[in-house]
N, C-alpha and C positions, 0 to 999 in steps of 0.2 A: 467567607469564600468556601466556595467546595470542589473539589477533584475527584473527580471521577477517571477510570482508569481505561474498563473496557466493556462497561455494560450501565444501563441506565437503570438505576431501578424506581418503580412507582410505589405511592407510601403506604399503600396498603397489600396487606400480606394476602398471598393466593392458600384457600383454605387449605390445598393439595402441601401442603411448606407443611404444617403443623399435624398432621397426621401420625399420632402416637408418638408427639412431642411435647403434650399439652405441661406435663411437669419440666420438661425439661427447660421449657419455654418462659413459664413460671419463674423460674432462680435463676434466667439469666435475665429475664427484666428489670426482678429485684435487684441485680448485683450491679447492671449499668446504670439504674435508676439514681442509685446510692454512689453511683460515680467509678464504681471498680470494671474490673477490667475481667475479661469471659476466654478461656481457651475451648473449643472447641474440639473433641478429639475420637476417633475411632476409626474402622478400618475401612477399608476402598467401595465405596459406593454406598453407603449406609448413609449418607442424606447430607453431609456435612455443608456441602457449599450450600443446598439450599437453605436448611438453620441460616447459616451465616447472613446468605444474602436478608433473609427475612428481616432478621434483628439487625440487621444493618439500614435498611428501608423504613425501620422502626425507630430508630433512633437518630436518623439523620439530620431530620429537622432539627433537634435540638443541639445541636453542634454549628459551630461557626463552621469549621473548617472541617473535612474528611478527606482523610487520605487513603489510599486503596493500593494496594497491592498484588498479581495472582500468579504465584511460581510453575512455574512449568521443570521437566525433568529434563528438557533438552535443552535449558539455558541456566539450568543450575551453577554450570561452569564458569557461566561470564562473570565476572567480579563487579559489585556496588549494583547490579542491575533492578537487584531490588530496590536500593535505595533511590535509585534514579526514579524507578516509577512512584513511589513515597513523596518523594520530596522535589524532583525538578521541574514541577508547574510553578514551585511555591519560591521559589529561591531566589528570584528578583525581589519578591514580599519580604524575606528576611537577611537576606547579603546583607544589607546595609546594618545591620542589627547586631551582626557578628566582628570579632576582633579581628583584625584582619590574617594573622594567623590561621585562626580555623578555617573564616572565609574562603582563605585561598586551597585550602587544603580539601573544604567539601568541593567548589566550584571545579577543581582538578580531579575529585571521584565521579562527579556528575555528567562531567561534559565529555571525561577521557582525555582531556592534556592537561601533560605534563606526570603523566603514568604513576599516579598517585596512587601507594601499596599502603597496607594497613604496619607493613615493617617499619617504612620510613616514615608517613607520618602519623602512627598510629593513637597518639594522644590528640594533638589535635582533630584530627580527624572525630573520634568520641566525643570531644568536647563541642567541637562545631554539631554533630547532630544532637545531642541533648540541649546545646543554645537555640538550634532554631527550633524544635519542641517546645521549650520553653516561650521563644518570642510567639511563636502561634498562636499560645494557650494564654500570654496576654492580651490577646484581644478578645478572647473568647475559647469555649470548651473546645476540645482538638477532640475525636475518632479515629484512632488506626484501625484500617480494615486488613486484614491479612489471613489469605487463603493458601492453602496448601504450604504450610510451615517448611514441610519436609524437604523442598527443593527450590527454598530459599538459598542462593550462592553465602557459603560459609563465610565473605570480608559483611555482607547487610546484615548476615543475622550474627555477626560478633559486635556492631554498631549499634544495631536494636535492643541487642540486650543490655548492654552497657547503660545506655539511654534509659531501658524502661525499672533499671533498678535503683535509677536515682531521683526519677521524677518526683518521687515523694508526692506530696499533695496539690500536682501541678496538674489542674483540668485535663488531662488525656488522658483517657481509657483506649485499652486495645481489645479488638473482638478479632479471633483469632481460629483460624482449626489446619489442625495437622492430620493426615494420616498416622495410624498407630493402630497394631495388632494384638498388644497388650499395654502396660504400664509403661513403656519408654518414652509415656509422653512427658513423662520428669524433668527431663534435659530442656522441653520447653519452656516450662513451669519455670524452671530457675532464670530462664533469660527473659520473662517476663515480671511486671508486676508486681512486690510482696502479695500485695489482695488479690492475683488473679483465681479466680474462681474456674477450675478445672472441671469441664461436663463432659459425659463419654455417652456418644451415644450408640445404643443396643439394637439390637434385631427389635424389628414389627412383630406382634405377635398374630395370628393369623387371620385375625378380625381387622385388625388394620391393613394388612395387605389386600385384604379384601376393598377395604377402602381406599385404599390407594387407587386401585386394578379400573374403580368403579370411576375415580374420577379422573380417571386417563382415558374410560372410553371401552375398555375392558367389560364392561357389565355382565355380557353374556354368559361367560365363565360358568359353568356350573359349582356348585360348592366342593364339591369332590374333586375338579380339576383345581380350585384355588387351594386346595389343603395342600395339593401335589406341591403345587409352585411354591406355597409357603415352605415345604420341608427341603425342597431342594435349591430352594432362595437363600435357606437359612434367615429368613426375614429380612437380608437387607433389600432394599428397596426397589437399586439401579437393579439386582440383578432379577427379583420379580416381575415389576415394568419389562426388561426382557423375555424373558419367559414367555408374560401376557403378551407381549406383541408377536412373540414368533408362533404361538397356538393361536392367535385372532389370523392371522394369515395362514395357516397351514391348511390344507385340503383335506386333509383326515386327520383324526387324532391319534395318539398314541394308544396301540391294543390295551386291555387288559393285562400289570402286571407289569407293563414296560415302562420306562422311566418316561420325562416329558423328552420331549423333541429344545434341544439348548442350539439358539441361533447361534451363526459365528462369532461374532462378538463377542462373546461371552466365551466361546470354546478358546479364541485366540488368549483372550485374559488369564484364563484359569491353565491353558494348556501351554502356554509354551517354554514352561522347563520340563515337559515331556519328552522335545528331541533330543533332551542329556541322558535316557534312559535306554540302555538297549534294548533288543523286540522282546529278548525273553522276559525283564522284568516287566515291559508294556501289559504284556501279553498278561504276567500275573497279577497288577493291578487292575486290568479288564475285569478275567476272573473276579476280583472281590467288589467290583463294583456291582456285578452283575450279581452279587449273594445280597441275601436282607442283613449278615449279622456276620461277616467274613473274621474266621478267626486264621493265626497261624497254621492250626491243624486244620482246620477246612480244606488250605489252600496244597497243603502236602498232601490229603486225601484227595484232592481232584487233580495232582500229577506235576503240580508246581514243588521240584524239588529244593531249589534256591530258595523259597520266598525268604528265610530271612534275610538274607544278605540283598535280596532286591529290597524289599520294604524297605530294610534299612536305610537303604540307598533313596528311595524315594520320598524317607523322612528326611534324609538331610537336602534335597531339595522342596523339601515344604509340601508336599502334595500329600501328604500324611501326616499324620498325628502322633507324637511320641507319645506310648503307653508304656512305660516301663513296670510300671505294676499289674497290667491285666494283661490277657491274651488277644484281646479286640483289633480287627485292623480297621481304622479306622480314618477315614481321609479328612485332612485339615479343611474340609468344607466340602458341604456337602453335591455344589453347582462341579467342583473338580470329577467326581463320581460319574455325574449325570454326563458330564463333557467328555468324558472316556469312553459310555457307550456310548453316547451319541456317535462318535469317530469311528466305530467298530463298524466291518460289513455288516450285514446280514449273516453271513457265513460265519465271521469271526463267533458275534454271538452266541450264534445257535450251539457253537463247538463248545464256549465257554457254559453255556447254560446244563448240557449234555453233561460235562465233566459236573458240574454241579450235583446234576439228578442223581448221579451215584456215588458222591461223597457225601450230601449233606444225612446227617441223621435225624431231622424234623420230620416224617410225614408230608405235614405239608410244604414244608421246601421243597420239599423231594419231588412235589406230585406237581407244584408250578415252575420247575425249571424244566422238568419234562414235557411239559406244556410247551412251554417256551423251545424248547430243542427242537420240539415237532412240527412240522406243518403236515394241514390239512385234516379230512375228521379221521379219526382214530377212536372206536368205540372201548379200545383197554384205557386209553389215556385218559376218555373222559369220563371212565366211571372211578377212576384214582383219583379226578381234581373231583367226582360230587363227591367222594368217601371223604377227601382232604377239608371238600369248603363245610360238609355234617359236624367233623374232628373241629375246625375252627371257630363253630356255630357253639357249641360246647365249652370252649374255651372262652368264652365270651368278646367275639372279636369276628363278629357279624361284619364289618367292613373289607375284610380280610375273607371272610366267608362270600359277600357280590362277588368278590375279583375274581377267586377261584369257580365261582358258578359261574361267570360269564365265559371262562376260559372252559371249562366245562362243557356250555353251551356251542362255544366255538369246533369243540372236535368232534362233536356226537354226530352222527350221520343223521342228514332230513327225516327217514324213515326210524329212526332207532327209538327204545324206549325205556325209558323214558325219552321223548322226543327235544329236540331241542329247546321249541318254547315253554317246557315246563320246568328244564332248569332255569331259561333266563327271571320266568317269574319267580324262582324261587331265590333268587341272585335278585333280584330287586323288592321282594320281602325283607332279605336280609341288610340293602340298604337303609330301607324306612327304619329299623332299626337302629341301625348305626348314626342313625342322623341325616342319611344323606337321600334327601328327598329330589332336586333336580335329576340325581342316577337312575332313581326307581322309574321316577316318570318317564323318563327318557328310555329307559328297558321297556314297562308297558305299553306305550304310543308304537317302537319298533315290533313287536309281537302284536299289537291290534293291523298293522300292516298287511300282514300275510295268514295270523292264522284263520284256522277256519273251525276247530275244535270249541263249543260249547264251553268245557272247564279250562280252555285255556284262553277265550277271550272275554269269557265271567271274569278270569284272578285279572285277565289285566285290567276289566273296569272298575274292577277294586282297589289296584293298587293307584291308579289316578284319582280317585276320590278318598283314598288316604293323605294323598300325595297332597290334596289340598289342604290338610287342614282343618284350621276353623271357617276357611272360607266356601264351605260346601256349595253357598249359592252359585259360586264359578263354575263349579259343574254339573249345574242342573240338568242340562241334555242327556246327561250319560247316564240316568237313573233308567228310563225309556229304554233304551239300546240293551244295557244289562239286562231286566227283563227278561227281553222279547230272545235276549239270547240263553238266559236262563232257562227257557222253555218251561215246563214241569218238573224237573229235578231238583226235591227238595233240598239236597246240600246246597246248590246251587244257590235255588230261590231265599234260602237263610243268610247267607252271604248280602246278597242285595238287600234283603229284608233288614237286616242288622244296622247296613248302611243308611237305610232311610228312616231306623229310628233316629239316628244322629242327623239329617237331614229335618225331620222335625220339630227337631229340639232346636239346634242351631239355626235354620233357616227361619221357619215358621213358627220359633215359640213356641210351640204348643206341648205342654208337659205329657197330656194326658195324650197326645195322638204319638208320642215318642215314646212311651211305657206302653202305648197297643199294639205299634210296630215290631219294640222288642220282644214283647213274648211271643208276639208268631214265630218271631225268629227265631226262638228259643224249641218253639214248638216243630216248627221245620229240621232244625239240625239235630234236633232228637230224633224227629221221622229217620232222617237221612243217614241216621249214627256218625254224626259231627259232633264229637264233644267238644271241640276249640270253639264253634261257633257257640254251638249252643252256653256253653260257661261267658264267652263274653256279651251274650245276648240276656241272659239272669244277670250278672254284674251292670248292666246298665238298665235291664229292669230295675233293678234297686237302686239304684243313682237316682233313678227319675223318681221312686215309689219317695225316697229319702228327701231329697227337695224338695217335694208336693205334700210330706206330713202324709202321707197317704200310709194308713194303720199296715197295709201286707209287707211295709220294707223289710222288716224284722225276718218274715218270713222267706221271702226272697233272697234274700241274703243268704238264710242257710244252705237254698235251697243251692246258691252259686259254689258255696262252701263246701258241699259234698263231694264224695269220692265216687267215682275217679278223677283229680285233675291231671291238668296241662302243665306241664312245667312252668314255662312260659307265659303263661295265664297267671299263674298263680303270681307272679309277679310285675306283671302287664299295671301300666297306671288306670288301665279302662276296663282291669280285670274283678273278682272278687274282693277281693286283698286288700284294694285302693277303696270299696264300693264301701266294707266294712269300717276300715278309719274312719273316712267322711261319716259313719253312724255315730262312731266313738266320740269324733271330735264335737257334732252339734248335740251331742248328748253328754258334755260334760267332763269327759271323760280324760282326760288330757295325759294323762301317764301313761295309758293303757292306747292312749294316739298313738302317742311318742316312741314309743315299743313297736310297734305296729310299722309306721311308717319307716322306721329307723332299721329295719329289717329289711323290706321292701327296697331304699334305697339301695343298701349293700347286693341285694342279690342283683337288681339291675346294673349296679355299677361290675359286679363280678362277669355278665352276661355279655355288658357292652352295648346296654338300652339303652341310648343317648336320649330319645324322647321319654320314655318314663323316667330317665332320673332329672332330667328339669323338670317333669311335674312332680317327683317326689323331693325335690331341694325344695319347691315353691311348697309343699303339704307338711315340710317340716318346720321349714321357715313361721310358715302359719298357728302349726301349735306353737313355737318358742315363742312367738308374739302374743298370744294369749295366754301363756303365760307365765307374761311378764318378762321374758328374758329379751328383751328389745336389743341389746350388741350382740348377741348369736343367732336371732331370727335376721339383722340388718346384714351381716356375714352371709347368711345363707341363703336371703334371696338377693344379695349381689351376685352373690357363687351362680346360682341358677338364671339370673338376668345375663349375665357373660354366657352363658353356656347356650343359652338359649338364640342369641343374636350372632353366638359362633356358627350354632347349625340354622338355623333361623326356623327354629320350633320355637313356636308358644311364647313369642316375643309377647304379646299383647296380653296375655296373663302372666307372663313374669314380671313385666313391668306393673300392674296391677298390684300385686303382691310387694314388691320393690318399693312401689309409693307408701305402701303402710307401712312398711319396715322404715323407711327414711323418717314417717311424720311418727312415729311412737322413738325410734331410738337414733334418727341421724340429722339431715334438713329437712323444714318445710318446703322451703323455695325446690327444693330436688324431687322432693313429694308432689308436688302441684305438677313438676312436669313430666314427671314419669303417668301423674294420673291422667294427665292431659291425651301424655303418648298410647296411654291404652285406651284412652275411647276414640283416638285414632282410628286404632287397630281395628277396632270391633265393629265400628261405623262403618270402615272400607270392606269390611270382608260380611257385611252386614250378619255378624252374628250376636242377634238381642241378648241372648243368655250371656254372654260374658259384657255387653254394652251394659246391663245392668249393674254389673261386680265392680267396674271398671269408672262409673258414675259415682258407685258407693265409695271407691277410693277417691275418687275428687271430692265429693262433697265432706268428707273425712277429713283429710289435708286443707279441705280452704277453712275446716273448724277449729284446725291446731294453728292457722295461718290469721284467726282472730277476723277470716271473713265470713261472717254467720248470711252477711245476705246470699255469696253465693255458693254456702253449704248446702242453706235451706231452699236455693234453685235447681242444684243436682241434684239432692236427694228427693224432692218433690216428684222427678223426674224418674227417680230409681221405684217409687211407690208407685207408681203409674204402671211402670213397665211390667214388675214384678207380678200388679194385680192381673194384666193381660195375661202373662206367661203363665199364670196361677199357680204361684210360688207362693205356699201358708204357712210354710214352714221357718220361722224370723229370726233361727239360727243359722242358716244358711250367710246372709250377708254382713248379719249384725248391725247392719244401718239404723234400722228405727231409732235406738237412743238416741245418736247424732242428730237423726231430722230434729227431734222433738227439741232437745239443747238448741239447737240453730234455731230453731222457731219462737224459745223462747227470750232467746235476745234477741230477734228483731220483734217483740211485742206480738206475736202470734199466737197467744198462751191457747187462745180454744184450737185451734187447730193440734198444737202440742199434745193439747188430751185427747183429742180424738184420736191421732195415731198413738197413744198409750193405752188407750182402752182397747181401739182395733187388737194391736197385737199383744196387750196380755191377755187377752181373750185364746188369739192360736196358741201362745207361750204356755196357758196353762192345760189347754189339751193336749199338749207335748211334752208336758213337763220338762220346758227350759228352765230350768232355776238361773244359770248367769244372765240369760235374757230378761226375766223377770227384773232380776235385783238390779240390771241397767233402766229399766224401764222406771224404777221407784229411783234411782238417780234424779232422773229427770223432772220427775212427779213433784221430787221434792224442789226443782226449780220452777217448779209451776207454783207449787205453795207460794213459796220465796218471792216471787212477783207478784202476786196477790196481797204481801202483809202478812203469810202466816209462816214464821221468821221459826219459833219452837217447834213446830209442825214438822219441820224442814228437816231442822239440826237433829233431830231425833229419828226421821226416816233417812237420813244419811249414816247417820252412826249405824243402826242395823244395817245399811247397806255396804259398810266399810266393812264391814264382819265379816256377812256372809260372803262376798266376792275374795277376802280372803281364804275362807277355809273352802272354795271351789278351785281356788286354785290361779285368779284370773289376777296377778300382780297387778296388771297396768290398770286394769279395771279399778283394782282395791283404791289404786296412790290417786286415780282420779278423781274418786267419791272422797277421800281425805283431804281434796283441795278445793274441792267446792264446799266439804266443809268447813276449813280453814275460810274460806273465802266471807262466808256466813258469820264465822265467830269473830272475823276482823272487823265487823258493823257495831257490835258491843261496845259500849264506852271506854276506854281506858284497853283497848286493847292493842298488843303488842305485837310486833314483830315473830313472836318464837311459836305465834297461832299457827306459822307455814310452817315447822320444824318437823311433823309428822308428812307432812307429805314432800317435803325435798325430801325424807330420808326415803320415802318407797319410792318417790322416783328415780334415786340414786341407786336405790338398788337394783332397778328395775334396766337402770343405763340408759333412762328417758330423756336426752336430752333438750330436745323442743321443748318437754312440758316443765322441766327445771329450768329452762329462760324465761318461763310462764311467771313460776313461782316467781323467779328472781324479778320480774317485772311490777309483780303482785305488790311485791314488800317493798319496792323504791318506791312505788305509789301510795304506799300509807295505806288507805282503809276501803278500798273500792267496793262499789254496788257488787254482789256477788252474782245478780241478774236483775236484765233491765225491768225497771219498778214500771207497774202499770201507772202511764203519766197522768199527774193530775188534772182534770177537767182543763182545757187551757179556754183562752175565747170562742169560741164555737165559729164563729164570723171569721176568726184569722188563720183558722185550722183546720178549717172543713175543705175536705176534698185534697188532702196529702194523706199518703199510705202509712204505713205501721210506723215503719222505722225512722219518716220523716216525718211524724208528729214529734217521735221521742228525741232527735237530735231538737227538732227547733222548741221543743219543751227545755231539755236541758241548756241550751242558749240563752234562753228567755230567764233561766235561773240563772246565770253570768259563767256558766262554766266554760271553759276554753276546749278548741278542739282535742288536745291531748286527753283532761280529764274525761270529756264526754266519749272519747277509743274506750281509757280505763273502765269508765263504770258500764259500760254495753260489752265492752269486750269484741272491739272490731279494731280495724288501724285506721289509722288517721287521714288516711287517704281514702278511707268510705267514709269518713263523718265531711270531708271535705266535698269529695262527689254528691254526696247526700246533700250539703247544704247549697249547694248548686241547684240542683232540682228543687230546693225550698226555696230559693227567691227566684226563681222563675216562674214555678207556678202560684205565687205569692205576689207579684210585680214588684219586686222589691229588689235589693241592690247589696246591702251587707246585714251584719249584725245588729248593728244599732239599730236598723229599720224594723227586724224584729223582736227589739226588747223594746221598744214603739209601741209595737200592736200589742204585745202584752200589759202595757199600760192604759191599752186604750184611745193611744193616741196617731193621729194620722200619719202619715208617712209624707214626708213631703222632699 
């Protein structure tokens, strides 16, 4: 039987429930699973009932009975009403069940006659609800469901508890959530359960709120309004969902600098122990809302004589924060804040803001409450907010620097000069910066509107074609327009020009028409005396010269190198700096990367370059994985795959990145789909150059994944691409080893030498040495499949050497396991043949390739690469492909599908698909039929 109370639920969970609950979710399945009991706990709108309902819908089926509960705070008062709605469906099911005693005792709290108090019959009463608990749970598992703990009437929840700390090992579990502001959810905990399993749940972080927002309907948000919402959500959920809906309805949005717009609903929650405060204290928490960092003396310098004794006053009603050790004023959440101005005039504000301007001693505080105090344009005001957003530009806090240039923009007179549209571009420079790319665009589109200015509607079709991205093809049209508004000024036309080297590259593939582009551009903003263009226009001359193997990179480089730089440049990921690593790194050089980039990120992290430090976490990540440090490259392209999906830069090459960090040092299964996710990426925004990097991570991960057929299909695909793009240079992806390994376990071997000859041929014009020494890797499993077994083990061991003293850990412990692999074919050989390569993988913190090993050694003595099959019937085997002669060879030898994974080194479920394809194109039916034809005999 099941009881249901006041809502129906359907058994499958809405994805919008589990939204940055995926752990939390985790350990209460285990804990119900196992039969225990789950409290639920944290504070007012943070997602509680919906967890609840979820794992309540989840668990229902497997329960005879469910009982349900959901307290309200205007029936807390009534006595047993909880228990009434527990238990009074069920009570005809168990009355008879009970002593008569208890019986009558519960039937008298349920029905309300005979005014049954917990004084008078307070035992039996206890004993009657732990009897009928019990009687339920003999027919089957009981679920109590109970919501809202806190306004539970005090006679059910002295009954419940009593009950649930006797039941001992009687089938009922409780799933339970209370409100709670901190740790008082203890007093729950004791009247539940010994085993209950206490979960608290915490603010969304702002990735998830974003998730939430998106699958409420919210999409449009820009990412810079969703940060809003996150910080003055404080993450919980009910109060974000607000927020999102009162800005999806608004007619305008909130100026620059001003808090979001808090619906009533929300203002009612958070405000109403406000009318306990008199005006003057109102008035000085106004004030500190309206400040970014309100301290006690702030608020005495802007005229509020009282604040202690107000604050104080308005900590002991909870609207603030006790800070007994700082000086901080600080509101117990941050929606109370926003709910304060929200409430204020216009007038109140401006007055609050005013007193602000000449207390605070920041500069830039200083220069945006004055902003805010003022209406209309004001040319003193808004050369203090451009001097203020320059001061915060410095400061490395380019986000903070838009706000004040739009505020800026806001007071500047039409006619002033700087004109208005040059600071909003310069305010939307400063966002692409910060990360926040929907602001920029949205700043440039509003400036393509009205100006009419040459340099000011070039910067804004630049900052739209930053704005996209890697998806340059989206903005095709706008190359055209720029141009023709370009006219003949070569700063101008360098600008555009720069642009469409990147448009070349990304769009069109074409390396060589992407380094022709860039040095015009180079060549123009020299004409024009633009050193910013011209430095990022050499810096990506030599990106492209570096990828193409093309002999001037070396030189270009210096040339990006020289003095005078850009600040900004020099630390830009598309600048010199970044151009140079990428030399270092496919030239070996890995210490002198490491240095390099590690510099790089610090200055952009001091600056507040949110795009260059997700590609400098992704360029660091990359040397730690070469070498060898797989748990600090897997750290750090998670670091940069979160940061990157936070501002939604460079998802599709972080995640590229992310998939080799998981298949070297975390999962394969997580590898395959992160590499999946970035040839998503690349596919949609059609740009080849990273669809190639992004294949190379798939066909990578399906090699550690033991699936060689469809390594050796993506990568097939990444050799294709690359030769289009005419990419010679085979340090750049590092793929080739892989094709060749994947090609020669699926019996590919001449194809394998072809691509080892192609690219040690470029490897030795570049003098790659770790490309090389990967390449005689492989060479030596070409041997290996051939029958020349010494050939092998001898070009392995030099190759286990050299990739050590280069530096390339993971490289080294791999060449050490296909030698082991090799030496476990010898007669009489042992187990401790892996002992040199678990220990570099161990050290290396490789752990896919240490479940390799481990897989290696429970298998005893596997082929170390698939043996060129011997001649089989010609009649029964003509006309199946590589890999499907060698499974049905191996078959025909009685091997089982497990040994025939081991010895090819795929999983069991390609030898399985495989032998599908073999008795169909065979007409044949199982196994037996083809150890048949192996004998010669007919199939019948």
């Amino acid at each position: 039987m099941t009881v249901r109370r006041d809502f129906q639920e359907s058994g499958r969970r809405r994805p919008d429930l589990v939204i940055g609950r995926e752990e939390l979710f985790t350990a209460a399945r285990e804990q119900l699973g196992r039969g225990g009991s789950v409290l639920l706990h944290g504070p007012a709108g943070i997602g509680k009932s919906h967890v609840l309902r979820a794992l309540a819908a989840e668990y229902s089926d497997g329960a005879r009975t469910v009982l349900r509960c959901s307290a309200t705070e205007s029936e807390s008062h009534l006595p047993f009403l909880a228990l009434a709605d527990l238990l009074g469906l069920v009570l005809g099911e168990v009355a008879g069940k009970l002593p008569a005693a208890q019986r009558t005792a519960l039937e008298s709290a349920l029905t309300g006659r005979g005014e049954s108090t917990l004084q008078r019959d307070g035992l039996a009463l206890r004993l009657a609800v732990l009897s009928a608990l019990r009687a339920l749970a003999a027919d089957g598992p009981v679920l109590l469901v109970a919501d809202d703990l806190q306004w539970l009437d005090p006679a059910s929840a002295e009954l419940l508890g009593f009950a649930a700390r006797r039941l001992g090992d009687t089938p009922v579990r409780m799933l339970c959530a209370v409100r709670t502001e901190g740790q008082e959810y203890d007093r729950h905990l004791r009247a539940s359960p010994p085993d209950t399993l206490a979960l608290r749940l915490g603010p969304l972080t702002r990735a998830q709120v974003s998730g939430l927002l998106d699958q409420r309907g919210y999409a449009g948000l820009s990412r810079s309004t969703v940060r809003d919402i996150h910080r003055t959500s404080g993450g919980n959920p009910l109060f974000a969902l607000e927020l999102g809906r009162a800005l999806a309805e608004s007619p305008t949005p909130p100026r620059p600098g001003e808090p979001l717009p808090v619906p009533t609903s929300l203002r009612a929650l958070v405000l109403s122990r406000l009318q306990m405060l008199p005006p003057g204290a109102r008035h000085t928490l106004l004030v500190a809302s309206a400040g970014a960092r309100p301290t006690l003396a702030l608020l005495h310098a802007a005229g509020r004589e009282d604040a202690e004794a107000e604050t104080a006053r308005a900590a002991e009603l909870g609207l603030l924060a006790t800070e007994p050790e700082g000086p901080a004023v600080r509101f117990a959440h941050p929606l109370i804040s926003a709910a304060l101005y929200a409430e204020a005039t216009g007038q109140q504000r401006r007055a609050a803001h005013a007193a602000l301007s000449r207390a605070a001693s920041d500069p830039i505080e200083r220069a945006r409450h004055l902003a805010l105090a003022t209406t209309g344009a004001d040319p003193e005001v808004a050369a203090r907010l451009a001097e203020a957003a320059a001061l915060a530009r410095d400061r490395g806090a380019p986000s903070v620097a838009a706000s004040l240039g739009l505020l800026a923009a806001r007071h500047t007179p039409a006619h002033g000069v700087p004109g208005p549209d040059g600071r909003r571009l310069q305010a939307a420079e400063d966002a692409l910066l910060a990360g926040e790319v929907d602001l920029a665009r949205d700043i440039a589109h509003e400036v393509l509107t009205r100006a009419t200015a040459s340099a000011d509607r070039v910067g804004a079709w630049m900052v739209v074609i930053e704005a996209a991205g890697q998806a340059l093809g989206e903005v095709d049209a706008v190359f055209p327009q720029a141009l023709a508004d370009a006219g003949d000024d070569p700063r101008l036309l360098a600008l555009v020009h720069y642009q469409l080297a990147w448009r070349g590259l990304m769009v069109e593939g074409d390396f060589a028409e992407a380094r022709h582009e860039a040095a015009h551009a180079a060549e123009l903003a020299a004409r024009g005396g633009d050193r910013r263009t011209e430095l990022l226009a050499l810096a990506f001359q030599a990106q492209s010269e570096t990828l193409m193997g093309h002999p001037d990179a070396p030189l270009t480089i210096k040339r990006a190198l020289r003095e005078p730089q850009d600040p900004q440049v020099a630390c830009h990921h598309n600048g010199a700096g970044a151009a140079r690593f990428r030399w270092l790194l496919m030239g070996d050089q890995l210490t002198e990367a490491r240095g390099t980039v590690t510099a790089l990120l610090r200055e952009a992290r001091r600056r507040g370059m949110v795009e260059s430090e997700v590609h400098f976490l992704r360029f660091l990540a990359d040397t730690e994985l070469r070498s060898g440090h797989c748990g600090r490259a897997l750290d750090l392209a998670r670091e940069g795959l979160r940061l990157a999906r936070d501002c939604g830069i460079g998802e599709g090459a972080s995640a590229m990145l992310t998939s080799l960090a998981e298949a070297a040092g975390g999962d394969a299964g997580r590898a395959l789909t992160l590499a999946q996710e970035a040839v998503s990426h690349a596919e949609e925004d059609g740009d080849t150059v990273y669809l190639s990097r992004a294949l190379a991570a798939l066909g990578h991960a399906q090699l550690v994944a033991l699936d060689a057929v469809g390594a050796a299909r993506s990568l097939r695909r990444v050799r294709v691409l690359e030769e289009g793009l005419g990419v010679t240079d085979p340090a750049r992806g590092r793929w080739q080893g892989d094709l060749a390994e994947a090609l020669v376990r699926i019996g590919e071997t001449g194809e394998a030498r072809d691509v080892i000859d192609v690219t040690r041929e470029q490897a030795l014009r570049l003098d790659r040495e770790s490309v090389l020494a990967v390449l005689d890797r492989a060479e030596a499993l070409v041997r290996a499949a051939h029958g020349d077994v010494d050939d092998a083990l001898a070009q392995l061991t030099s190759v286990q050497d050299r990739l050590g003293k280069l530096g390339y850990g993971l490289e080294e412990a791999r060449a050490a396991f296909e030698l082991a692999r090799l030496r476990a074919l010898r007669p009489g050989a042992a187990p401790s043949s892996y002992e040199e390569a678990a220990r570099l993988f161990r050290r290396c913190r490789a752990l896919p390739w240490l479940r390799q090993v481990d897989a290696a050694v429970a298998a005893g003595a596997p082929e170390p690469v698939a043996p060129v099959p011997a001649p089989a019937p010609p009649a029964a085997l003509e006309g199946l492909a590589a890999m499907e002669r060698q499974v049905a060879a191996l078959v025909m030898e009685g091997a089982t599908n497990r040994e025939i994974a081991a010895r090819l080194f795929i999983s069991v479920k390609t030898v399985e698909a495989t032998l599908t394809r073999v008795y169909r194109k065979l007409g044949i039916r199982s196994r037996v039929d083809l150890v048949r034809l192996a004998a010669g005999r007919t199939t019948g």
